[in-house]
C-alpha positions in Angstrom: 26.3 -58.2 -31.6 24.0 -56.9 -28.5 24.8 -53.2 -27.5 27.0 -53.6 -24.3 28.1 -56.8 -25.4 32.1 -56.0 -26.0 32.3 -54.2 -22.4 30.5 -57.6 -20.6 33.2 -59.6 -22.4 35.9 -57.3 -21.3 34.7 -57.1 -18.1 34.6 -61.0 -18.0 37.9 -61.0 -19.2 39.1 -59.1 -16.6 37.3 -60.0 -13.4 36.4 -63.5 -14.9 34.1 -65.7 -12.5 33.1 -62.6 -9.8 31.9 -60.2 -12.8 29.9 -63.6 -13.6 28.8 -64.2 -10.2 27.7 -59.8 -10.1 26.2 -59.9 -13.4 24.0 -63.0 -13.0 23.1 -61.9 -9.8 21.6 -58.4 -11.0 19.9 -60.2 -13.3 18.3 -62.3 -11.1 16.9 -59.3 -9.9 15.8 -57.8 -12.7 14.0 -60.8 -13.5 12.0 -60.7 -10.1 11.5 -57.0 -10.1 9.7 -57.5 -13.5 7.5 -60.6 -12.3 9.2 -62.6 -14.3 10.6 -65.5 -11.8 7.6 -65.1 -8.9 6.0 -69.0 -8.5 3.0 -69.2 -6.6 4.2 -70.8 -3.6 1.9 -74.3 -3.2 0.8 -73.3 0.5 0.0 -69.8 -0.3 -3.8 -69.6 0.8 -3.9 -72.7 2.4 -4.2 -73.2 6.1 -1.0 -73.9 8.2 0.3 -77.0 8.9 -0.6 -78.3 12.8 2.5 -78.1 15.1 3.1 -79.3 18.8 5.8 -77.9 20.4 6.9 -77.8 24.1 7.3 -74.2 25.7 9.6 -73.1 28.2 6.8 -72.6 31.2 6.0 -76.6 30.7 2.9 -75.8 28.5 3.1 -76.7 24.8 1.6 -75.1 21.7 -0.7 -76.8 19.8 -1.0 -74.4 16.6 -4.5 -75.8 15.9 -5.8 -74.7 19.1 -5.4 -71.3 17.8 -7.3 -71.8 14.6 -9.9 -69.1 14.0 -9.6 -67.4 17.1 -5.9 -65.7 16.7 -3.2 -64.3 14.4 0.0 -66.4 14.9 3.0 -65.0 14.7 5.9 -67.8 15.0 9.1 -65.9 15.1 12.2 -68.8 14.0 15.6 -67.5 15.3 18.6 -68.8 16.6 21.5 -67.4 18.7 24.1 -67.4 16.1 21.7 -65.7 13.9 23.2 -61.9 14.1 19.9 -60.5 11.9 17.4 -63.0 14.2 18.9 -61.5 17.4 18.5 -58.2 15.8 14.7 -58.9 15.3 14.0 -60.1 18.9 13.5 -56.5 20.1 10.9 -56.1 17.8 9.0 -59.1 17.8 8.7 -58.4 22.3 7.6 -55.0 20.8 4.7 -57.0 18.6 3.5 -59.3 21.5 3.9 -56.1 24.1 1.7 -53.8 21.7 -0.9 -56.8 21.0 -0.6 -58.2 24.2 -4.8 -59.4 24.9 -5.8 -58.5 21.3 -6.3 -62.1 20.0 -2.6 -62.0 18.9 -0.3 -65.2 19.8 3.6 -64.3 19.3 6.0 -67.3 20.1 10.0 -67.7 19.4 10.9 -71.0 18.1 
């Protein structure tokens, strides 16, 4: 029997599916931590896709018009988003501190 073993069962035993839920979960984690469950994602390195969208001053964005000239940074949020309205503050701080510095921000 693996060491630990008789306390996970007890613990299952007592908790049941929430001590299954917490123990699966950490090791989840320990599995990422150790490099064990990172995928190369299938876009990493590769160019992003073209978007149009329509901006709020009438103009639109056409992502491709920004291709080797800026860094884009495309914040998604939404209002019902407490962490995304939490982040607003500092992605005006981004486009404030890179304001003319071949730096695009935009909230989608």
């Amino acid at each position: 029997m693996l060491a630990g073993s008789t306390r996970l069962k007890s613990l299952f035993k007592e908790y049941g599916l929430t001590a299954a839920i917490i123990v699966g979960g950490v090791a989840v984690i320990y599995l990422y931590q150790a490099g064990l469950l990172r995928m190369p994602h299938p876009r990493r390195g590769k160019a992003a896709p073209n978007i149009e969208l329509s901006l709020l001053d009438d103009g639109s964005l056409n992502l491709a018009d920004h291709l080797g000239k800026d860094v884009v940074l495309l914040d998604f949020w939404a209002t019902w988003c407490p962490p995304c309205r939490e982040g607003l503050p500092i992605v005006a701080g981004i486009a404030h501190d890179y304001a003319g510095k071949d730096v695009a921000v935009y909230g989608v």
